[in-house]
C-alpha positions as CSV (number, residue, x, y, z in Angstrom):
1,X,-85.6,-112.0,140.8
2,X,-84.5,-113.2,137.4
3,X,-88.1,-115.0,135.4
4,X,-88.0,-118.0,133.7
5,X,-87.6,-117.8,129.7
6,X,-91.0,-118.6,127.7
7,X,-91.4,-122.5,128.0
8,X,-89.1,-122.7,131.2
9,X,-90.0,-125.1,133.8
10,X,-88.6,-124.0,137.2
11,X,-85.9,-126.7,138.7
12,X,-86.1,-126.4,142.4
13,X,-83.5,-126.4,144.2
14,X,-80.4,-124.0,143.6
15,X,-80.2,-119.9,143.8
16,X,-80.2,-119.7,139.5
17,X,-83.0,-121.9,139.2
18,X,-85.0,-120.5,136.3
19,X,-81.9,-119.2,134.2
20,X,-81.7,-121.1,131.0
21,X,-78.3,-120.7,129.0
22,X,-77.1,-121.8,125.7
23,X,-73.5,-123.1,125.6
24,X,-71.6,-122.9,122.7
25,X,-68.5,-124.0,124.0
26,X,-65.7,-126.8,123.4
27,X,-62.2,-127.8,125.3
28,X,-62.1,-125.9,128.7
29,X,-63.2,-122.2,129.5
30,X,-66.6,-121.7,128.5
31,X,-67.7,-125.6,129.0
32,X,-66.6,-124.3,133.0
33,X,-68.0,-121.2,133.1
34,X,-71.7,-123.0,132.6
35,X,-70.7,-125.8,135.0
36,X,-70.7,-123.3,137.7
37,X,-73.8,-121.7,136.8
38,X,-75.5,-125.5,136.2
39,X,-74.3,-126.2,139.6
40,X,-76.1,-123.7,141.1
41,X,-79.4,-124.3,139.7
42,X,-79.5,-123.1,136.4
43,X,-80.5,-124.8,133.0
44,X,-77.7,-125.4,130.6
45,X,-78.0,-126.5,127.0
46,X,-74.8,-127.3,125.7
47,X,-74.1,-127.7,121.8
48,X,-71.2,-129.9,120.4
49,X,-70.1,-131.2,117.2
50,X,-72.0,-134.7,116.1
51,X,-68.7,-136.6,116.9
52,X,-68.9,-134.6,121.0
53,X,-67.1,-131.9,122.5
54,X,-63.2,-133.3,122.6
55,X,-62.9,-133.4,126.0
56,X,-64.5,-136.5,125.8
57,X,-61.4,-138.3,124.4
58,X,-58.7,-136.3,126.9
59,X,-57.3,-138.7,129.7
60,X,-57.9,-142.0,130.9
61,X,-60.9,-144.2,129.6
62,X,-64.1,-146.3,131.3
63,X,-65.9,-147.9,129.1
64,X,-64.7,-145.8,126.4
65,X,-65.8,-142.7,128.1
66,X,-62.7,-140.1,129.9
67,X,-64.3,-139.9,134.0
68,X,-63.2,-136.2,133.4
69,X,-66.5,-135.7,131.1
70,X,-68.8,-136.6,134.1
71,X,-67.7,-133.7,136.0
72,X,-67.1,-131.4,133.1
73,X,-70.8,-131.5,132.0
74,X,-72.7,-132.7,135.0
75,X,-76.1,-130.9,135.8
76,X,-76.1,-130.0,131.4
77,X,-78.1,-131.0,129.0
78,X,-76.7,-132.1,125.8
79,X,-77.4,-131.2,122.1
80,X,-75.2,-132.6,119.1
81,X,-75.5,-130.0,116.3
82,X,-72.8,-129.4,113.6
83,X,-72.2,-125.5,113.2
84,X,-71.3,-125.8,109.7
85,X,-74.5,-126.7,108.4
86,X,-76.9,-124.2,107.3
87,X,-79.6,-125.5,109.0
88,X,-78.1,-125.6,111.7
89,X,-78.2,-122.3,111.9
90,X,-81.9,-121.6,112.5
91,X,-81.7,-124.4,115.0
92,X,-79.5,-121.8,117.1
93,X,-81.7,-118.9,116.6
94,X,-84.5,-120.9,117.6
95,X,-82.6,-122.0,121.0
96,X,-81.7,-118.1,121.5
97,X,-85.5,-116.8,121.6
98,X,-85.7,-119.5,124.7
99,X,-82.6,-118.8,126.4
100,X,-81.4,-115.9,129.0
101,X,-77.7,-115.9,127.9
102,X,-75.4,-117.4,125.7
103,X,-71.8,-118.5,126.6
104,X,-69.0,-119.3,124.1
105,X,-65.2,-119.8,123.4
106,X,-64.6,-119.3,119.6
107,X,-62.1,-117.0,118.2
108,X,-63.7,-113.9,118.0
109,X,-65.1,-113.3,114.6
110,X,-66.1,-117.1,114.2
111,X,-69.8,-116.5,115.1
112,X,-70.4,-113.8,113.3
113,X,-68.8,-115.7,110.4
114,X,-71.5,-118.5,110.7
115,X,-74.2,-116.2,110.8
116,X,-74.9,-116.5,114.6
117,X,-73.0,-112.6,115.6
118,X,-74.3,-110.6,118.0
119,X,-76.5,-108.3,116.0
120,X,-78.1,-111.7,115.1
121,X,-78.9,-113.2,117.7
122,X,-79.7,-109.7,119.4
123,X,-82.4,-109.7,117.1
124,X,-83.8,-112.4,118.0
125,X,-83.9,-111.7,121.7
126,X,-82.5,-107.9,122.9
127,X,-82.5,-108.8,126.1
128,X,-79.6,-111.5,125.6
129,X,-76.5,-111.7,127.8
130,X,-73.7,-113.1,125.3
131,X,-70.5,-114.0,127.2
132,X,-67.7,-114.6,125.2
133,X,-64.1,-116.3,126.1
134,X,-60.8,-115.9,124.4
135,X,-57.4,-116.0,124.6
136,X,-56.7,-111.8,124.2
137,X,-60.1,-110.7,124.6
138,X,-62.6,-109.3,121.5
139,X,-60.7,-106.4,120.3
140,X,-56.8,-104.9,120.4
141,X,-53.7,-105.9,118.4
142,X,-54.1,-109.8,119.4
143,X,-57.2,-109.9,119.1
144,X,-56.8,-112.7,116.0
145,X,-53.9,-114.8,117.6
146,X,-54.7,-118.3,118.5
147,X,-54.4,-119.2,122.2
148,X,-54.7,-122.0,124.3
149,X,-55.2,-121.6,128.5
150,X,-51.6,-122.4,128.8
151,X,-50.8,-119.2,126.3
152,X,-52.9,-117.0,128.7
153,X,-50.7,-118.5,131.7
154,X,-47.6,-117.4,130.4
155,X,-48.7,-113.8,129.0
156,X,-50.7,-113.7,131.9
157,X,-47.7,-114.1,134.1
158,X,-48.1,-117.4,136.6
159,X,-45.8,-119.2,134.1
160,X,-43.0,-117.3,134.8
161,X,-43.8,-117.5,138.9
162,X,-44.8,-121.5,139.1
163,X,-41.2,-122.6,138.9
164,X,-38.0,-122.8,141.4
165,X,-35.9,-119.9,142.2
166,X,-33.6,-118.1,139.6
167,X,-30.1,-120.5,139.6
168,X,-31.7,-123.1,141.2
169,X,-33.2,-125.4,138.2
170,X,-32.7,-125.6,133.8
171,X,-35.7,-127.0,133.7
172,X,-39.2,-125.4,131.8
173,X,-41.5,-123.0,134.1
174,X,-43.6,-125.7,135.9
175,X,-46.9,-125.6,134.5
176,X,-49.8,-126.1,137.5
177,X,-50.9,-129.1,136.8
178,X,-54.3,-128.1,135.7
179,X,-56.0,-125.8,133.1
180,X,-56.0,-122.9,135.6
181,X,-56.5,-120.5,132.8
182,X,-59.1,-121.5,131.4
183,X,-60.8,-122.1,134.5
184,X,-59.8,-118.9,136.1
185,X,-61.5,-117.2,133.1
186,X,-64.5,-119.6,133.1
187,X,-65.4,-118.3,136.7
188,X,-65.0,-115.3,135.7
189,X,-67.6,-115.4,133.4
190,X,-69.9,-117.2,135.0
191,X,-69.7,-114.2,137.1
192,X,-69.9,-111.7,134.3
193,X,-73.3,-113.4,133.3
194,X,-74.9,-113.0,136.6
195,X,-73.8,-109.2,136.7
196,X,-75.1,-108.8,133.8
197,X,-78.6,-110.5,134.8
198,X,-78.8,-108.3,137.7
199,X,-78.2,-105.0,136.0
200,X,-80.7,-106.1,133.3
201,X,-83.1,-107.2,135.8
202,X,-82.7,-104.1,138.4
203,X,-83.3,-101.7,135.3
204,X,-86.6,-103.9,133.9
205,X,-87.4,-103.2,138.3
206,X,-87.1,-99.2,137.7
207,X,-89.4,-99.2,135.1
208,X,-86.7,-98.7,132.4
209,X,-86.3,-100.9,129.3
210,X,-84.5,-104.5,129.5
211,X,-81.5,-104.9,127.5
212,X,-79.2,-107.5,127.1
213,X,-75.2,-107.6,128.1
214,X,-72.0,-108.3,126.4
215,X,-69.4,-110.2,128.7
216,X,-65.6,-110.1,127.5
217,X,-63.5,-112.2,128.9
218,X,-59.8,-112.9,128.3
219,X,-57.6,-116.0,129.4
220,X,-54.3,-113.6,129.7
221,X,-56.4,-110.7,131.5
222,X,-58.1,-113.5,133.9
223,X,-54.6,-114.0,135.0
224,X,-52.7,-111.5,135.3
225,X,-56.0,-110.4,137.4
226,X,-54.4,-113.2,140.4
227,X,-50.8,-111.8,140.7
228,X,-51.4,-110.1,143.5
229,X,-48.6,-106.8,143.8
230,X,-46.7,-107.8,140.9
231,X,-48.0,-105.0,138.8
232,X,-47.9,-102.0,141.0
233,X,-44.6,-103.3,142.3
234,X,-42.9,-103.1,139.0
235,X,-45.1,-99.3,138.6
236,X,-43.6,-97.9,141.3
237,X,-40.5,-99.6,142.1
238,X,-39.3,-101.8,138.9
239,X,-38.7,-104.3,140.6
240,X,-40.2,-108.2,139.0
241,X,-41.8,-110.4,140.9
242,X,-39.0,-113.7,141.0
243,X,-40.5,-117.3,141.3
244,X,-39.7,-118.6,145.3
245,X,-40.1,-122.2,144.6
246,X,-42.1,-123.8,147.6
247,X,-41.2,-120.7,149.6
248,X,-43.0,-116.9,149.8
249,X,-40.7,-114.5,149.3
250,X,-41.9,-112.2,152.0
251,X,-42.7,-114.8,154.8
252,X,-40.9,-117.5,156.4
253,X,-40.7,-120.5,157.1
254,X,-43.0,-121.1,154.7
255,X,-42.2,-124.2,152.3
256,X,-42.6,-128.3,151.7
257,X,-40.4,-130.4,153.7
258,X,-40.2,-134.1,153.0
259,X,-41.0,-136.5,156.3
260,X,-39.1,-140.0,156.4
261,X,-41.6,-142.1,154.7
262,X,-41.1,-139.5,151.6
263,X,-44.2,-137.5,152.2
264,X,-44.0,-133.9,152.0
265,X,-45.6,-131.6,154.7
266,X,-46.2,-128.0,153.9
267,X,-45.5,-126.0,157.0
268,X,-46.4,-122.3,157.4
269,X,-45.0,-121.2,161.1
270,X,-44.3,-117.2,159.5
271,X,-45.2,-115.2,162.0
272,X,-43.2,-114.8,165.6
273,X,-45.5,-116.6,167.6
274,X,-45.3,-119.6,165.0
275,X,-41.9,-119.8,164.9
276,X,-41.6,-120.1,168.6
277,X,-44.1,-123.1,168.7
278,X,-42.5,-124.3,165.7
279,X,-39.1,-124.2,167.3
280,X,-40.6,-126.2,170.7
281,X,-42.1,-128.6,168.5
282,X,-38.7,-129.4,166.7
283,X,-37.0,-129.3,170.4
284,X,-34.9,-126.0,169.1
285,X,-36.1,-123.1,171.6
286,X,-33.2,-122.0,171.0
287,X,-33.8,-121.1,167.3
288,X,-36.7,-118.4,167.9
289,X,-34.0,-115.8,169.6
290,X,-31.2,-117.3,167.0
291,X,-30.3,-113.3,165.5
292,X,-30.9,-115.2,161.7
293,X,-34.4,-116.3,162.4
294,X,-35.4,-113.4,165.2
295,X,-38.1,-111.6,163.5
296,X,-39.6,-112.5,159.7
297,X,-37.4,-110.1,157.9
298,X,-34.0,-111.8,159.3
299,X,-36.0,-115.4,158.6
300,X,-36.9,-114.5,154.8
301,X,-32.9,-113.0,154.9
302,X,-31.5,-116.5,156.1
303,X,-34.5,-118.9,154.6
304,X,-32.3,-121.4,152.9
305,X,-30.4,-122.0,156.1
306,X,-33.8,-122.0,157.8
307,X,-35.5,-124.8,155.4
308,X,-32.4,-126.7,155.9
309,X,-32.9,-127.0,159.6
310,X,-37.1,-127.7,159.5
311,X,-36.1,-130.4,156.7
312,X,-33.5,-131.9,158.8
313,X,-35.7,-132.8,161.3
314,X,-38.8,-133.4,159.5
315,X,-36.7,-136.1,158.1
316,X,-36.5,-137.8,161.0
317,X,-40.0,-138.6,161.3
318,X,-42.5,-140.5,159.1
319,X,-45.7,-138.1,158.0
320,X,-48.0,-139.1,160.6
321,X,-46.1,-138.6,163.4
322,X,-45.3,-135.1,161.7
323,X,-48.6,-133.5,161.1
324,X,-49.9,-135.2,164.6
325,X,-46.9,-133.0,166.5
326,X,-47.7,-129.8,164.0
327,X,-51.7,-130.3,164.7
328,X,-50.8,-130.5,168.2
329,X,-49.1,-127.5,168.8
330,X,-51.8,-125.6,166.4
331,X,-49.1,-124.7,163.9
332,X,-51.1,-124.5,160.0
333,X,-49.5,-127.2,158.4
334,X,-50.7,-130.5,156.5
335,X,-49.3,-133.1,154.2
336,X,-49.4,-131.8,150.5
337,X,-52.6,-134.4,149.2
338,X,-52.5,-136.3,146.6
339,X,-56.5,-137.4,145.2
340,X,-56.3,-140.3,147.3
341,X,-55.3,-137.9,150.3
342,X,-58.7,-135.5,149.1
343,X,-60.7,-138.8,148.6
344,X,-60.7,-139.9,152.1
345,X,-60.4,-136.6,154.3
346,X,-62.9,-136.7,156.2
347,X,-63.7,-132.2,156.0
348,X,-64.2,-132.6,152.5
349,X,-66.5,-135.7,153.1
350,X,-68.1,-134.3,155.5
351,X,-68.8,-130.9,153.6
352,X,-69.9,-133.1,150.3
353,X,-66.9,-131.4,148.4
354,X,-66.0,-135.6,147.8
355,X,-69.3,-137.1,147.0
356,X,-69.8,-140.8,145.6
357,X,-72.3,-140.6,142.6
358,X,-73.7,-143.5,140.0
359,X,-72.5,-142.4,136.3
360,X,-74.9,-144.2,133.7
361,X,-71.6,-143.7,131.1
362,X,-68.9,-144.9,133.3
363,X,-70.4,-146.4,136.5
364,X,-69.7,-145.3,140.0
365,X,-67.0,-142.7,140.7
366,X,-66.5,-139.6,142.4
367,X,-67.4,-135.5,142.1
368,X,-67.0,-132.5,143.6
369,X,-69.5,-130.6,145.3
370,X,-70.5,-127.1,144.9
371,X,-68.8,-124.6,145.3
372,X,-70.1,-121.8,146.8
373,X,-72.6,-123.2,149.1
374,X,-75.5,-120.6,148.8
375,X,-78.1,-121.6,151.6
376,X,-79.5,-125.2,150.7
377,X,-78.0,-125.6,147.0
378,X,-78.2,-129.2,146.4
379,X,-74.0,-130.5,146.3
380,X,-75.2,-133.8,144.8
381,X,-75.4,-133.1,141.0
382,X,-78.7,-133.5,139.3
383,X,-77.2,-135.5,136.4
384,X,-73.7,-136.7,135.3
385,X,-71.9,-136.0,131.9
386,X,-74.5,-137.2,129.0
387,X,-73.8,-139.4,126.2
388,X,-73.4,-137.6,122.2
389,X,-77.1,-135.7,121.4
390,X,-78.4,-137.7,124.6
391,X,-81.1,-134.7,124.7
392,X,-81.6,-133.9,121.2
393,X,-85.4,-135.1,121.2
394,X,-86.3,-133.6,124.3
395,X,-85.0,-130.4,123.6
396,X,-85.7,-129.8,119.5
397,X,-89.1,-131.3,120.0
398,X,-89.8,-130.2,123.6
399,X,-88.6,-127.1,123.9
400,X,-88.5,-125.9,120.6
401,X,-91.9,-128.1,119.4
402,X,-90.0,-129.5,116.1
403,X,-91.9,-132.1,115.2
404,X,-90.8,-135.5,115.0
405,X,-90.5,-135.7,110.8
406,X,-88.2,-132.3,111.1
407,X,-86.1,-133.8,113.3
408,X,-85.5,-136.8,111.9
409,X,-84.3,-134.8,108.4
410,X,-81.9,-133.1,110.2
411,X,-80.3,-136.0,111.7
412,X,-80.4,-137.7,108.4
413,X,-78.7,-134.5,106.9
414,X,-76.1,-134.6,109.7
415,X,-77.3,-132.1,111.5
416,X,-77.7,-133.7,114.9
């Protein structure tokens, strides 16, 4: 069981309650990785420049405030504090001593550069997990490059598999749609931190002396971590992995097929049985013993002309009618959602995975739940994305007992 840091007051509810962290994070990566360990319980004090993190500004505004924010820092408390400053400095240091780990995203070097690297802030606390996120990782030949989660995508390889078949399209590798790098390495720090907990906790169990944990995270390696085969496919046979479009290149059908009414339906019928049902549905028995489609290697052989048939008669019928003859004849399939789609299914509503929740910044709107759901973890989130320094009294003076005249001077002397 992981104890509370000095001063911590236990939040019930959630499997991390009593962790406290110390973000030190901006844009994407590290600002998720502590989302997912707020979410499940733990105490998160984030730090960001006077003028906020600049997430704040990216996408569409409410009241001046981007909806995105409320999500991205839900369940956080939030400190403004300008790194630059000297004095903020000892601010930091005085945060470590209370804290159980410390996430961040700089470049590497940058910390150390302010005064804050890990020998530091190790000697303030040598128990302290430090988790750090960047685009190569903390040492080797790219170590210094500047990179971005869509850098890490295309080193990383997804790029180069998120687009249509070779000869098919001009157009630039389709990106996701979402900052999957950085996100796929924030979750992978957030679980670097709690292995790092554990270990530091089971060894403090066996009697033998706690020490702290260094986490190293890279966007590339985070991603070239998904691919699957891809690497031991080239090792052994040379062969690269090709983008497939909408399709799998080892299954099929397998692919998007556009109903009447202009919807598209994702149907995956890519195993014999499947395809039989799939055939019925369509009013084609005849297809399942057709020599091109018998068996999934003669299907992935003769795809295109397969497609071409399951899009000709999805065509014929508007969505509804679709997914109500694929649900009935058990074949997995669904309409590819749009957020209006996710808003108003009625498994995510029922799973709290779409919750409705009252923002003080931006009014009501909606959030994810939690995700994983470890026993009773609370899905509702215990507070929405803050305003600028929102919790800069309650944590300098509260937490770290500066007294009302020393806080004051450093907000005069732009501190805070």
């Amino acid at each position: 069981m992981i104890e509370p840091a000095a001063g911590t007051q236990r939040t019930e509810g959630g499997p991390l309650a009593g962790l406290r962290v110390l973000e030190l994070g901006h844009f994407v990566a590290a600002p998720f990785a502590t989302r997912l360990l707020a979410d499940l319980g733990a105490e998160i004090i984030k730090v960001e420049p006077p003028g906020g993190d600049p997430v704040r500004q990216w996408g569409a505004k409410v009241n001046g405030h981007a909806p995105w924010w409320s999500v991205h820092a839900r369940n956080k408390r939030c400190i403004s504090l300008d790194l630059k400053k000297p004095e903020a400095r000892q601010v930091v240091l005085d945060l470590v001593r209370h804290c159980d780990a410390v996430v961040e995203n700089f470049r590497p070097g940058q910390l150390a550069r302010m005064g804050l690297g890990e020998e530091v802030l190790r000697g303030i606390r040598p128990d302290l997990i430090i988790a750090r996120i960047s685009g190569y990782g903390q040492d080797g030949p790219y170590r210094d490059r500047a990179a971005f989660g869509v850098i890490g995508e295309a080193i990383g390889g997804i790029r180069h598999l998120t687009d249509h078949p070779p000869g098919t399209s001009d157009l630039p590798p389709v990106r996701v749609g979402v900052s999957l790098g950085d996100s796929v390495a924030g979750i992978y720090a957030a679980l670097g931190v709690v292995a790092a907990l554990w270990r530091r906790e089971r060894v403090a169990a066996q009697g033998g002396q706690q020490r702290g944990g260094d986490v190293d995270v890279a966007l590339t390696e985070a991603v070239l971590s998904l691919l699957e085969g891809g690497l031991p496919e080239y090792g052994t046979m040379g062969t690269i992995r090709q983008p497939g479009g909408g399709g799998i290149a080892t299954a099929a059908p397998s692919n998007a097929y556009r109903a009447r009414d202009g919807v598209w339906m994702l149907i995956a019928a890519n195993s014999d049985p499947l395809f039989r049902k799939l055939s019925a549905v369509m009013g084609q028995p005849g297809l399942s013993e057709d020599p091109r489609f018998k068996g999934n290697q003669a299907r992935v052989a003769h795809s295109r002309e397969l497609d071409a048939l399951i899009g000709a008669w999805a065509a014929g019928l508007d969505a509804d009618a679709l997914e109500a003859a694929l649900v009935e004849a058990d074949i997995p399939s669904t309409r590819v959602y749009t957020m209006a789609d996710i808003a108003a299914d009625p498994q995510f509503r029922h799973r709290g995975m779409v919750q409705e929740v009252q923002d003080p910044l931006i009014g009501p709107t909606l959030h994810p739940g939690v995700v994983p759901r470890i026993d009773d973890t609370p899905a509702t989130p215990r507070s929405t994305g803050p305003a600028v320094g929102t919790d800069n009294d309650a944590v300098l003076g509260g937490l770290l007992g500066y007294d009302g005249q020393r806080i004051a001077a450093l907000r005069e002397g732009g501190v805070l």
